[in-house]
C-alpha positions in Angstrom: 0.0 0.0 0.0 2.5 2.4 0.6 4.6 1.9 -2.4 1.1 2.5 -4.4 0.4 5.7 -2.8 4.4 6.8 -3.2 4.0 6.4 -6.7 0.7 8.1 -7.3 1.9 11.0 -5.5 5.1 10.7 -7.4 3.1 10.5 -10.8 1.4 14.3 -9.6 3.1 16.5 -10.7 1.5 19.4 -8.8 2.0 17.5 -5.5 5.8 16.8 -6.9 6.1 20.3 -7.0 5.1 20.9 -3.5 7.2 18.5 -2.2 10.9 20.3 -4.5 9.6 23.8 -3.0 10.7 22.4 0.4 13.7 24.1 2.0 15.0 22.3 4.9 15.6 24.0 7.8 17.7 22.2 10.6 16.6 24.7 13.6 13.1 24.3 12.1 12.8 20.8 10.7 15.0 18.7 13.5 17.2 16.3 12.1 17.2 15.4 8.5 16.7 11.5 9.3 13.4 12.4 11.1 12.0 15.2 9.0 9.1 13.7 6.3 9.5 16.3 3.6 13.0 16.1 3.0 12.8 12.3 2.9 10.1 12.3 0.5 12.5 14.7 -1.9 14.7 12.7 -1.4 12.5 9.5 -2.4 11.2 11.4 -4.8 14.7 12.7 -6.4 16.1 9.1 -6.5 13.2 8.2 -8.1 13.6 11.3 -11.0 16.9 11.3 -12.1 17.8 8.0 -10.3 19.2 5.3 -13.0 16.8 2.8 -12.9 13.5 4.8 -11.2 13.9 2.4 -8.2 14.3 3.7 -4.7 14.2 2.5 -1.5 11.9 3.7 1.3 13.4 2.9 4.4 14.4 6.2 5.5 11.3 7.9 4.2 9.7 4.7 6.7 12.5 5.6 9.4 11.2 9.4 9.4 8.0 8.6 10.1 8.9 7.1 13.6 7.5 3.6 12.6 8.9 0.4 14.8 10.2 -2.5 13.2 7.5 -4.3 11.4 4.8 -1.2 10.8 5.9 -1.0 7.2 4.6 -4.5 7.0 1.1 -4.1 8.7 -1.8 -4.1 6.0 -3.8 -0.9 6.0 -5.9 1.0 3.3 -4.1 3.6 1.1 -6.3 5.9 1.8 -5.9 5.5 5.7 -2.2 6.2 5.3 -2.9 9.2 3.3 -4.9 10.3 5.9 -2.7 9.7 8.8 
């Protein structure tokens, strides 16, 4: 489920948008490992110019302050893009 809605949001190019226009801001954001935008460029850059369009989500995963095994748990997509 997550990979789906990754790659819809990926696929918008408005939302895409959105999530370039982030500046990162240490004293603002915390710590790059726990900050969800920057991740998510970062997810999303990898997938862009990346040389196969294949990137891993584990620190996007990692950022959102999941414990081992949440990434596996079945939920609806649109519950997680709602949470």
């Amino acid at each position: 489920y997550l990979n789906s809605l990754l790659q819809t949001l990926f696929l918008d190019p408005s939302f895409r948008s959105v999530v370039y226009s982030f500046r990162y801001n240490e004293a603002k954001d915390g710590v790059q490992k726990d900050c969800i935008p920057f991740q998510l460029q970062l997810l999303f850059a990898e997938l862009q110019i990346g040389e196969n369009g294949v990137a891993k989500t584990g620190a996007l995963t990692d950022s959102f302050g999941w414990t081992n095994g949440q990434q596996y748990e079945q939920h609806d997509v649109q519950e997680l893009m709602r949470v």
